[in-house]
C-alpha positions, 0 to 999 in steps of 0.5 A: 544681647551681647556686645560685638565689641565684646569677645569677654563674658560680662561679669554677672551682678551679685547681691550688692549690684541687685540691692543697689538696684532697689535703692535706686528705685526709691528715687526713681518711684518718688520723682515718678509719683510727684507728677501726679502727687498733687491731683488731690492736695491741691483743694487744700493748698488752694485754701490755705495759700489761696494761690491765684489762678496763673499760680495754681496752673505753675504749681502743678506744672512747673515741676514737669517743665523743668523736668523736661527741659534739663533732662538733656543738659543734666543726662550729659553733665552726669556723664562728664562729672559722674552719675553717681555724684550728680544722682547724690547732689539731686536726693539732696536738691530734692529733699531740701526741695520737698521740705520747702514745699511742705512748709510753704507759707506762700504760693510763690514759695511752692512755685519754686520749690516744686522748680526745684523738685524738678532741677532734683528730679532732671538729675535722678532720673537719667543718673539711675539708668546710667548706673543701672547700665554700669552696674548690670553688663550681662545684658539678660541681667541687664535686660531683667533691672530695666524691666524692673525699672520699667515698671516702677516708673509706670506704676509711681505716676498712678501710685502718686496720686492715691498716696497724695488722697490718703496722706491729704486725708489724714494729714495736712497737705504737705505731708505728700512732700515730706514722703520724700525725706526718708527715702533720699536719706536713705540713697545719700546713706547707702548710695556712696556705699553701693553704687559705683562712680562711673563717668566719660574719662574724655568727655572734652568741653562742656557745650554751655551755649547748648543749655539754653537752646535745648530748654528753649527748644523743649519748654515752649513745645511742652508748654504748648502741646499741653495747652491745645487740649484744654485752651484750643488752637489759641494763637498763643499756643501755636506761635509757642510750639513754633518758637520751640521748632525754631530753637530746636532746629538751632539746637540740632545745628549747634550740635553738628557743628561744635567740637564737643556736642551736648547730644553728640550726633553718633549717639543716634546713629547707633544701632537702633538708638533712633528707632528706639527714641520714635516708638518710644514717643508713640508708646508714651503718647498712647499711655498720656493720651489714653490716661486722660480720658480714663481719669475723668471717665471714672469720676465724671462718667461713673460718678466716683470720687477723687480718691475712690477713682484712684484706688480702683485705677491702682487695680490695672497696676498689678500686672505691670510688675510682671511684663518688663521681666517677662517680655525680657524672658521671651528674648533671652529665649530667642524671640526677636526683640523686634516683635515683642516690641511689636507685641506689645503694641499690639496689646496697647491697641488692644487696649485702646479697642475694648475702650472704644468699646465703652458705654456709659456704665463700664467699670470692668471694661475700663479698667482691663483696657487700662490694664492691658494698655499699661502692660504693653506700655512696660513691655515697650518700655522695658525693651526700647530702654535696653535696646538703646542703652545696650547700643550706646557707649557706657560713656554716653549712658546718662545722655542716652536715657536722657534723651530716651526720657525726654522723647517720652516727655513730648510724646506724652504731651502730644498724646494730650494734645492730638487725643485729646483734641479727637475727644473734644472735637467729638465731644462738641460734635454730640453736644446739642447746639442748644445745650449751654455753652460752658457745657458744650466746652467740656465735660467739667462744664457741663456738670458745673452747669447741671449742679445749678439747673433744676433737677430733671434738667440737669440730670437730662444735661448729664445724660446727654454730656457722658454719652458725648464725652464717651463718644469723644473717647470711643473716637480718640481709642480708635484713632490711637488703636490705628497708630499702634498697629502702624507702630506695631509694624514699623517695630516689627521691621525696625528693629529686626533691622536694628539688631541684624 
């Protein structure tokens, strides 16, 4: 889709423009692999710096606060200073990061190290689809590199934790940490060669005061959201997520009334920007939500092992290459945008259908539902991103991906919290009262609680706790199946309106 500003044919990217694309994808993979890089490094990391309890929670989730809560701030600097230098100065933050964590001598230095993976990781992600959309302006090129991009973003969250079991089985622990020494070499290397700067030559005043109040407003919300699943509906969870409301109201005023806004008000006005930031949510929400029960359905339900669990959830990820290109095909040939997007919900919820189908021995079944959910996730993906970054200013490309990235983060923790509260809430519903009460809490529990009961108890424990943990599943896929089928609408009519 071109822009109506436009009355020039866009020049089309050539060989230096496409391989730059993949040395920008190498950034994009990693930070998208050390969401998940550590699921099987952390038994060893627990017996070599035994970290406390508190520090084994901050080592897996710093990295993901931090991330969330400056992607705004940097999406914004990136475009004031450039994106190019800011994506330069995160590989080097990033790389030094990674060599600290790998020869942490303490949990404390882990902790911060991984902080610091996540200051790098704020700074490449928003710096990589603002140079994609400075390098590609004919917009089916455009539209074929985010689907691209798409792709490699969803398929590094599951690739990290298959490369974290292989590397851990064969190497020490923070080996999963220096995996990212070559390919920032290589994008300091060759990024000041093949990418071009590009910034807001008038970006005005830097809004420091909005700095803290956007991470005020974002981290007590994440923090809080991922917690409720888990921990319950404790008041201090609750009283978290409020405190986040309230600073994200002060946040939304302060960028109303300033004169040189951090997240500038016209930004979301643009043509189909909002539209694009909500479903987007949605989408991302479904993809998280689904993904915690399909994790411990294929080790705790079928019995697998960590890294086998990995491998066989690594097999939905061969089609995801090919839907961001395809569903960019079908608009380049004149399909609306808006029921492709509606489309590709569809599909997730088709997804979320035959999980709801699920019994207690459904290898296949899983993994085509986890298959095709991914799908629809990266055909959503790949075209809410071009819509939004085609529609907002080149000057503004760094805070418009940083914003569609962050919408993402929250609707990945709410797709934890309110999914995963359906299963738990069902869960506990099937659990017989006079089942133990660990292992009337989780599924965890339960099989903590069986490992110490006599064998046919215990394997009377388990029957019973998979099925309730399949029922709890079975409840969460048909209440996110209903919510996209109302996002399946609400694209089909949004975004038809976004592109009249």
């Amino acid at each position: 889709m071109t822009n109506p500003k436009s009355t020039t044919t866009p020049a089309l990217a050539g060989r230096r423009e496409w391989t730059a694309l993949g040395v920008l994808m190498l950034p994009l993979l990693l930070v998208s692999m050390d969401v998940s890089v550590l699921y099987f490094a952390l038994p060893a990391i627990g017996a070599d710096l035994r970290p406390s309890g508190t520090q084994q929670l901050w080592i897996l989730d710093i990295y993901g606060f931090v991330l969330a809560g400056l992607l705004m701030t940097m999406g914004a600097l990136g475009d004031r200073i450039g994106r190019r230098r800011l994506l330069l100065i995160g590989a080097t933050a990033f790389g030094g990061a990674s060599l600290l964590a790998a020869y942490a001598d303490s949990a404390g230095t882990l902790i911060a190290a991984r902080a610091v993976l996540g200051v790098g990781g704020a700074t490449l992600m928003p710096s990589t689809m603002a140079l994609l959309r400075t390098m590609f302006t004919d917009p089916g090129q455009r539209a074929k590199a985010i689907g691209l991009w798409s792709g490699v973003m969803t398929g590094g969250i599951a690739l990290g934790s298959v490369m974290s079991g292989i590397l851990v089985e064969h190497f020490w622990w923070g080996s999963v940490f220096l995996v990212n020494l070559p390919a920032m070499a290589l994008l300091l290397l060759l990024g000041p060669v093949l990418l071009p700067e590009s910034r807001n030559p008038s970006p005005g005043r830097f809004d420091w005061l909005s700095v803290p109040l956007s991470l005020a407003a974002v981290l007590p919300v994440i923090y809080g959201v991922k917690e409720i699943p888990s921990e319950g509906w404790h008041p201090l969870y609750v009283v978290s997520v409020t405190v986040g409301l309230l600073f994200a109201a002060l946040f939304v005023h302060r960028q109303r009334t300033t004169g040189s806004p951090l997240i500038p008000p016209a930004l979301l006005r643009g043509r189909g920007f909002t539209p694009a930031l909500v479903l987007n949510l949605v989408a991302s929400l479904a993809m998280m939500g689904s993904a915690i029960f399909t994790t411990q359905y294929l080790q705790s339900v079928l019995g697998m092992s960590p890294l086998a669990a990995a491998l066989w959830s690594l097999l939905p990820s061969v089609f995801i290459g090919a839907a961001g290109p395809l569903t960019a095909q079908l608009v380049q040939r004149g399909v609306d945008r808006g029921y492709v997007v509606a489309g590709g919900f569809a599909a997730m919820a088709a997804g979320f259908v035959l999980l709801a189908l699920l019994g207690t021995d459904s290898l296949w079944l899983v993994l085509t539902g986890a298959g095709v959910l991914a799908c629809g996730m990266v055909a959503i993906m790949s075209q809410l991103t071009d819509l939004a970054m085609s529609g907002a200013p080149v000057d503004r490309a760094g805070t418009a991906s940083a914003l569609l990235e962050t919408s993402a983060e929250f609707g990945g923790a709410l797709g934890m919290a309110v999914l995963g509260s359906i299963g738990t809430a069902v869960y506990r519903h099937d659990m017989p009262a006079t089942a133990p009460a660990q292992a009337r809490e989780t599924l965890g529990g339960a099989l903590a609680t069986a490992a110490r009961l006599p064998d046919r108890a215990g394997e009377s424990l388990l029957t019973t706790a998979r099925e309730a943990f399949t029922s709890g599943m079975q409840g969460a896929a048909i209440a996110g199946a209903v919510l996209l089928v109302a996002a399946a609408a609400g694209a089909a009519v949004t975004l038809r309106r976004a592109e009249d």
